[in-house]
MIGUVEX-455711 format. One record per residue (C-alpha): residue number from 1; residue in three letters; x, y, z. Coordinates in steps of 0.001 Angstrom, whole numbers, plus 500000, padded with zeros to 6 digits. Layout:
! MIGUVEX-455711
NUM  ALA  X  Y  Z
...
END
This chain:
! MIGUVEX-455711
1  UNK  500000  500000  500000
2  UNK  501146  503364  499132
3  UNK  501611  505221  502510
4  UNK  501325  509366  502912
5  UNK  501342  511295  506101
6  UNK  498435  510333  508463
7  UNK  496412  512894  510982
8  UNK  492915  513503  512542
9  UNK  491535  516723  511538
10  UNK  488588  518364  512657
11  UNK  485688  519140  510036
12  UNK  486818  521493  507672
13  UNK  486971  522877  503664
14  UNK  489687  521034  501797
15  UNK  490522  520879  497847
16  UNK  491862  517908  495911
17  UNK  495272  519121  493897
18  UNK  496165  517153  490461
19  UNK  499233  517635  488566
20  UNK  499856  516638  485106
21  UNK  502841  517271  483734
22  UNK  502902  516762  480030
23  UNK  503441  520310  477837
24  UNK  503970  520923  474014
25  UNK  506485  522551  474425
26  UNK  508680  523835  477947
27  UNK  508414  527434  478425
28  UNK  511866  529143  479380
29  UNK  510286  530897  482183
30  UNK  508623  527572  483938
31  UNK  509893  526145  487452
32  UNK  506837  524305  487813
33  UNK  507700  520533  486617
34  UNK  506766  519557  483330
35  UNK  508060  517909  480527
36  UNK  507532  517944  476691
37  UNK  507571  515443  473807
38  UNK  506456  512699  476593
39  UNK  502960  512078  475188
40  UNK  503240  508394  475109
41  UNK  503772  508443  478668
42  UNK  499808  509114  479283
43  UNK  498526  505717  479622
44  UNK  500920  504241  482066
45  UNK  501052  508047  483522
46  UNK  497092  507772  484402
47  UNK  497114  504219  485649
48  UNK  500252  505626  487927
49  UNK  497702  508330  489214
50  UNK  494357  506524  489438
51  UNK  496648  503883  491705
52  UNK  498090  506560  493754
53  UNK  494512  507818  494348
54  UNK  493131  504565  495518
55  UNK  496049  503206  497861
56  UNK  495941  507166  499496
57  UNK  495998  506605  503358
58  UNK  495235  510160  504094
59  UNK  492960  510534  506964
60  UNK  490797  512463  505834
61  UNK  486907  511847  506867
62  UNK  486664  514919  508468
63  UNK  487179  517189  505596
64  UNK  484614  518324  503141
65  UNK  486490  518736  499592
66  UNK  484452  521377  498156
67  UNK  487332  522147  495607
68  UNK  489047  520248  492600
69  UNK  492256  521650  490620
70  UNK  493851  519616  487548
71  UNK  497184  521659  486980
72  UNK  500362  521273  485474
73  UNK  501911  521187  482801
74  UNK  498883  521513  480274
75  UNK  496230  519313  481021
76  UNK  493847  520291  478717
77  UNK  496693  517648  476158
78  UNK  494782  514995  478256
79  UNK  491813  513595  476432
80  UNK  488142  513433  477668
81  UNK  488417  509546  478692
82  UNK  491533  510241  480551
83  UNK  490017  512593  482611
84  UNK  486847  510429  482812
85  UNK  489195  507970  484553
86  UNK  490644  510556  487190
87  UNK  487190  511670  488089
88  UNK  485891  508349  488304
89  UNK  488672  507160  490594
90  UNK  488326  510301  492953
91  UNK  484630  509450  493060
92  UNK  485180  506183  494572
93  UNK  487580  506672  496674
94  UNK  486152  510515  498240
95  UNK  482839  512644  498755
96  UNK  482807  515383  495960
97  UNK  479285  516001  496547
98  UNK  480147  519110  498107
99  UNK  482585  520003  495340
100  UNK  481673  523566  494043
101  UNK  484369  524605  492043
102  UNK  486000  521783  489731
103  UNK  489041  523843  487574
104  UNK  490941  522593  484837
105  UNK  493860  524436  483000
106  UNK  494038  524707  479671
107  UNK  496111  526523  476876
108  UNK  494922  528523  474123
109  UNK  495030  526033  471016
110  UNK  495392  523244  473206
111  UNK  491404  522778  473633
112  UNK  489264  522076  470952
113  UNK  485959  523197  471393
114  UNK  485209  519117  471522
115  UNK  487341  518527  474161
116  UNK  485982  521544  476174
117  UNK  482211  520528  475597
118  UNK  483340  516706  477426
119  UNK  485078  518644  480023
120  UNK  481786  520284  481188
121  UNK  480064  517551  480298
122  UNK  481603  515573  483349
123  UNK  481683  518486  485840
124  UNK  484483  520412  485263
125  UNK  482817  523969  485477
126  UNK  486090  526283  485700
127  UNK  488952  526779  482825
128  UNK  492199  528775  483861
129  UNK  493474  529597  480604
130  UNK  497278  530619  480515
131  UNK  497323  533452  477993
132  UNK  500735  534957  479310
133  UNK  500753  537857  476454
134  UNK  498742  539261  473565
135  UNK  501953  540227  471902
136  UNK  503892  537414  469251
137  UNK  507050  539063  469918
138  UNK  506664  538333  474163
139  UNK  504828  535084  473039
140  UNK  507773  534128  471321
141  UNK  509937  535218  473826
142  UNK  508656  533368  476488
143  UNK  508250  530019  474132
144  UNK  504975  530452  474030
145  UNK  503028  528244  471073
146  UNK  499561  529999  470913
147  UNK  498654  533193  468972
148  UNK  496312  535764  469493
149  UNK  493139  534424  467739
150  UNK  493879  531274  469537
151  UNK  493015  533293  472492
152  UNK  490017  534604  472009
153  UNK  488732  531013  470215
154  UNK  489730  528983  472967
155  UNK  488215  531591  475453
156  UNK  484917  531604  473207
157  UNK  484950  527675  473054
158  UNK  484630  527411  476739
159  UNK  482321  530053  477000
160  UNK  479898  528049  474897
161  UNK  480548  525185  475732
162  UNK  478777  526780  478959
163  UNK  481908  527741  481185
164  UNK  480472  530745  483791
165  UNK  484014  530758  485326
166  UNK  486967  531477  483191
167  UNK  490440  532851  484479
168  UNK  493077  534500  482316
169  UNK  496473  533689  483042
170  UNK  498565  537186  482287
171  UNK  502245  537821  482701
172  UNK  503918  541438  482765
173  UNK  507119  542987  483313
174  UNK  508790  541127  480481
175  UNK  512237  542012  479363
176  UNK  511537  544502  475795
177  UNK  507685  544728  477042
178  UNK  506842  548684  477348
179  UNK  504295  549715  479537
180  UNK  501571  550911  476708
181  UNK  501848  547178  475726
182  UNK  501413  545815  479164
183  UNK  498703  548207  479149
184  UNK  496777  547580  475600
185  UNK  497160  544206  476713
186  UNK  495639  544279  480224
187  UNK  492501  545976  478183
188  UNK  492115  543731  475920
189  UNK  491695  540849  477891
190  UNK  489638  542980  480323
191  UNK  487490  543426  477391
192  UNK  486474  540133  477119
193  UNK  485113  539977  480361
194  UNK  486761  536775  481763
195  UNK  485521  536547  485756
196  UNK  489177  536366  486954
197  UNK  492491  537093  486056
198  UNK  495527  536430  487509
199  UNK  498840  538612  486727
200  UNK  502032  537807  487726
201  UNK  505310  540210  486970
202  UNK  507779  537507  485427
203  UNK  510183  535708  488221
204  UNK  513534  534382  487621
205  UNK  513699  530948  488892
206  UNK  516799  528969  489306
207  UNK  516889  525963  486938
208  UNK  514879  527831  484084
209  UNK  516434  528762  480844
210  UNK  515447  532392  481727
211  UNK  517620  532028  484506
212  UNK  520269  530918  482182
213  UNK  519833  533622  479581
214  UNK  520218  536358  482608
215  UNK  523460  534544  484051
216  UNK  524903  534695  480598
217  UNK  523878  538374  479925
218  UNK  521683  537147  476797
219  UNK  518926  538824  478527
220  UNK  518193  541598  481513
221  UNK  515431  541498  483635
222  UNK  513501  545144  484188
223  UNK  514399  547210  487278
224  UNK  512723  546840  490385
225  UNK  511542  550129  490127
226  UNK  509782  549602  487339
227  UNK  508212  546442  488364
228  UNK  507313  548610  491530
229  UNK  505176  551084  489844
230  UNK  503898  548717  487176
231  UNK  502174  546746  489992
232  UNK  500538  549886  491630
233  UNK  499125  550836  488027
234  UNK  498546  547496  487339
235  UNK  496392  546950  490300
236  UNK  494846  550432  489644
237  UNK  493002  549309  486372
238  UNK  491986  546183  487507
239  UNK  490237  547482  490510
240  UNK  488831  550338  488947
241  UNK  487469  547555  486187
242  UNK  485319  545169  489060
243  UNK  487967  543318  489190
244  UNK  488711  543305  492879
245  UNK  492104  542204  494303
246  UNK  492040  539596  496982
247  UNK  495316  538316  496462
248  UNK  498647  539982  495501
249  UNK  498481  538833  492155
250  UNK  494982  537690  491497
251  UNK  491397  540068  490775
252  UNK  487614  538494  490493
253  UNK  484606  540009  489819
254  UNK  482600  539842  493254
255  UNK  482009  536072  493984
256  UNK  484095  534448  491336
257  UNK  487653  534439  493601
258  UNK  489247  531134  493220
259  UNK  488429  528955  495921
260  UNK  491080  525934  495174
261  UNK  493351  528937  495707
262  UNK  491915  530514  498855
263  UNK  492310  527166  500644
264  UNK  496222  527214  500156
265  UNK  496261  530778  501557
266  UNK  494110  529956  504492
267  UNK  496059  527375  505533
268  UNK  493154  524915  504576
269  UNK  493990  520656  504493
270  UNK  494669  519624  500706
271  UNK  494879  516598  499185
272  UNK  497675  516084  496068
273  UNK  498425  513344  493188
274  UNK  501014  513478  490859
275  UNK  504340  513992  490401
276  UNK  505974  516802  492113
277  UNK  502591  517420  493288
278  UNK  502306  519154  497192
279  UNK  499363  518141  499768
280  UNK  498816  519038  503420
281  UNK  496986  517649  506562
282  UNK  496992  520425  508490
283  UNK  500326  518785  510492
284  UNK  502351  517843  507469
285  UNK  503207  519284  504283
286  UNK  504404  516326  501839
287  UNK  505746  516285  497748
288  UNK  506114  513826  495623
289  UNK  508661  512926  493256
290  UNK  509655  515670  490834
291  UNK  510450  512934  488132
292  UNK  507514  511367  485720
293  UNK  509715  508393  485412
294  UNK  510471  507968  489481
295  UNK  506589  509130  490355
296  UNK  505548  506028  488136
297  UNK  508275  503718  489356
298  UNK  507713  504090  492620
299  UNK  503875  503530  492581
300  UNK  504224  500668  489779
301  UNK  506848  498749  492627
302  UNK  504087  499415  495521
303  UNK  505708  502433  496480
304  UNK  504846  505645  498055
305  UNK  505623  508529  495698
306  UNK  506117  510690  498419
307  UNK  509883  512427  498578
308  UNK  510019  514795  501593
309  UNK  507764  515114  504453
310  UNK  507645  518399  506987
311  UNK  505945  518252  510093
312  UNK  504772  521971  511039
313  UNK  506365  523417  514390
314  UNK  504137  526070  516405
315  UNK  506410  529047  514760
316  UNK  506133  527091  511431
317  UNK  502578  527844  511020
318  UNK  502624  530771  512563
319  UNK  504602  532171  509495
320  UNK  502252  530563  507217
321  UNK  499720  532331  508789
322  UNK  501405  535566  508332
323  UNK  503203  534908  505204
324  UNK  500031  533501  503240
325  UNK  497588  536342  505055
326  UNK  499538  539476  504087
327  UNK  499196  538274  500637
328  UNK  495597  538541  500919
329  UNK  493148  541755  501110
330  UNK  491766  540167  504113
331  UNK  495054  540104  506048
332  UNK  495849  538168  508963
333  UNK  492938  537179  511256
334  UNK  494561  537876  514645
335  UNK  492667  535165  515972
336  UNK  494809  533167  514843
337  UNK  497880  534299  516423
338  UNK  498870  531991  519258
339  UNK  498203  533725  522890
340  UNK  501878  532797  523766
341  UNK  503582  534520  520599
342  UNK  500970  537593  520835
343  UNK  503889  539685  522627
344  UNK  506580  538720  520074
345  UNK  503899  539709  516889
346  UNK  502710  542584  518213
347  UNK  506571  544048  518956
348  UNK  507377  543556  515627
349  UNK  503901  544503  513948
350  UNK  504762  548016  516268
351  UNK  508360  548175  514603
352  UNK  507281  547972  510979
353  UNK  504344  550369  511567
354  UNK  507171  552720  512539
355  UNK  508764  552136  509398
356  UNK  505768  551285  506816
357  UNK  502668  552843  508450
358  UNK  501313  554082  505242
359  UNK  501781  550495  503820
360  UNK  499680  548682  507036
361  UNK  496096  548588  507747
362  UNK  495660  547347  511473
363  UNK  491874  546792  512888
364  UNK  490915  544845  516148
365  UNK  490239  541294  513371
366  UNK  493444  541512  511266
367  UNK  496502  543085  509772
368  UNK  496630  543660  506248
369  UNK  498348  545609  503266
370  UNK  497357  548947  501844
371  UNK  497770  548674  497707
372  UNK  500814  550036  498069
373  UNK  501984  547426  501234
374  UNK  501315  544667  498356
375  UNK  504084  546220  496180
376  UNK  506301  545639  499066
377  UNK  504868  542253  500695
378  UNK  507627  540323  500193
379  UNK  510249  542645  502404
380  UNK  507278  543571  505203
381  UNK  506231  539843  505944
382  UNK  510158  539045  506529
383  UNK  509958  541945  509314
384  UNK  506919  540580  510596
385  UNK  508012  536855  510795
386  UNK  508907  535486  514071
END
């Protein structure tokens, strides 16, 4: 039997994470794992997962999965039956009758309006499409495959094939990208009225070909100052455009944030299958394998998949707490703060003010960031941290 983490939770919301790796092509940006040219992988691939699935010794009867997330990689390459199978083996095994959000990622002309009509067709009723850019030169760039009228088709396939909740995918701050680009762009895909778009300024990860291309000097990344004030503006139009922020880098129209999403930020229990693929119990964060080839060996020997397990300390999850909730517009629910660390927080939540007042919003419920305290998360929840 394949063996993950055990724990007794009390009731609670919890989502179900999939990963499937497979891509057309590896963008140079990507740290997240996926591979290319490894379509004849699928079959044994899916077996791999629906076996993982069933042999899962999570204890988990006290949640109530209301959320489902296929990610990757592209998983919109998978076809209809494939996903059939998943479904059908996370129906046996779990109760999804509570399941209100079921997403699915997809790439523009990766989705045939076919494939998106069986999606819905067996519950899936959210697509996260990763546009990146409206620009070929940036698309090409960043190794992206689609063009623009694959955009708007895919995005009008899943709209009839009777998708209410589509995300856009949007990535800014691009090395040669001017701002009036960034901007026509943001519009345009405003303009279609998708009910939630994430944007993300462009990282540099380490192990990326990105990361490469800057080490060589091939390529420079923009200044921090200018990612600085693109964020604000960013943010700016967005808001002022019903999009609301609730996160640092993702806006929904009122009632359409993603939920999957919000239970990673709040610290919520999470269930994940697949390779590389992350899960929680509320105790113990766990991964699995970061290799297709290992992920399916291990499971195909009787194996757990599993790679590295982390049991939370006290002042573990007390960093989540503040790490993931200055992230959000809701903050930091202070109830959450542990009676014996109160002193500690509070000293250093007194020290920043001193330095970042403008930048903190402080009620008698939470601590949160101004619009402006987002542009500088990262630095003011290392201050905070205990």
């Amino acid at each position: 039997m394949i063996k993950i983490p055990k724990v007794n939770s009390s009731m609670q919301p919890a989502g179900i994470y999939l990963h499937i790796p497979f891509c057309a092509v590896k963008c140079m940006y990507c740290d997240f794992y996926s591979i290319a040219d490894r379509e004849e992988s699928i079959p044994r691939f899916i077996k791999s997962l629906i076996t993982e699935i069933d042999k899962c010794s999570v204890n988990c009867s006290a949640w109530k999965f209301d959320t489902v997330f296929i990610g990757g990689g592209t998983p919109s390459l998978l076809g209809p039956l494939h996903v059939e199978s998943i479904l059908s083996a996370l129906q046996k095994k779990y109760d999804l009758s509570n399941v209100k959000e079921f997403t699915l990622e997809a790439n523009p002309g990766e989705a045939p309006k076919d494939r998106l009509k069986a999606f819905y067709s067996l519950g899936i009723n959210r697509i996260s499409m990763g546009v990146q850019s409206l620009q070929p030169d940036l698309l090409k760039f960043l190794t992206r495959i689609h063009t623009l009228d694959q955009v708007y088709n895919t995005y009008n396939y899943a709209r009839s094939a009777g998708f209410d909740n589509v995300n856009c995918d949007l990535i800014y701050s691009i090395p040669g990208q001017s701002w009036d680009v960034w901007e026509q762009d943001l519009n345009q895909v405003i303009n279609m009225a998708p009910d939630h778009i994430s944007a993300y300024t462009l990282t540099l990860e380490k192990g990326t070909d990105l990361f490469q291309m800057v080490k060589n000097g091939k390529v420079s990344m923009p200044k921090d100052d200018q990612t600085g004030d693109w964020f604000l503006k960013t943010h700016e139009i967005l808001d002022s455009n019903g999009y609301n922020t609730y996160e640092i880098s993702n806006f929904a129209r009122p009632g359409m944030e993603c939920q999957h999403n919000l239970h990673y930020w709040r610290i919520h229990p999470y269930l994940a299958f697949g390779p590389s693929a992350h899960g929680f119990d509320g105790i113990h964060r766990w991964n699995n394998a970061r290799s297709l080839d290992h992920y399916i060996q291990q499971i195909e020997s009787g194996k757990s998949p599993v790679s590295k397990t982390e049991t939370l300390t006290e002042i573990n999850h007390l960093n989540e707490i503040i790490g993931f909730g200055l992230r959000m517009r809701e903050g930091i629910d202070l109830g959450q703060i542990p009676e014996n660390y109160k002193n500690q927080f509070y000293q250093n939540l007194s020290r920043i003010k001193q330095k970042w007042n403008e930048c903190i919003i402080e009620t008698k419920m939470t601590v949160s960031l101004t619009g402006k305290g987002m542009a500088h998360c990262d630095t003011i929840t290392v201050e905070l941290m205990l």
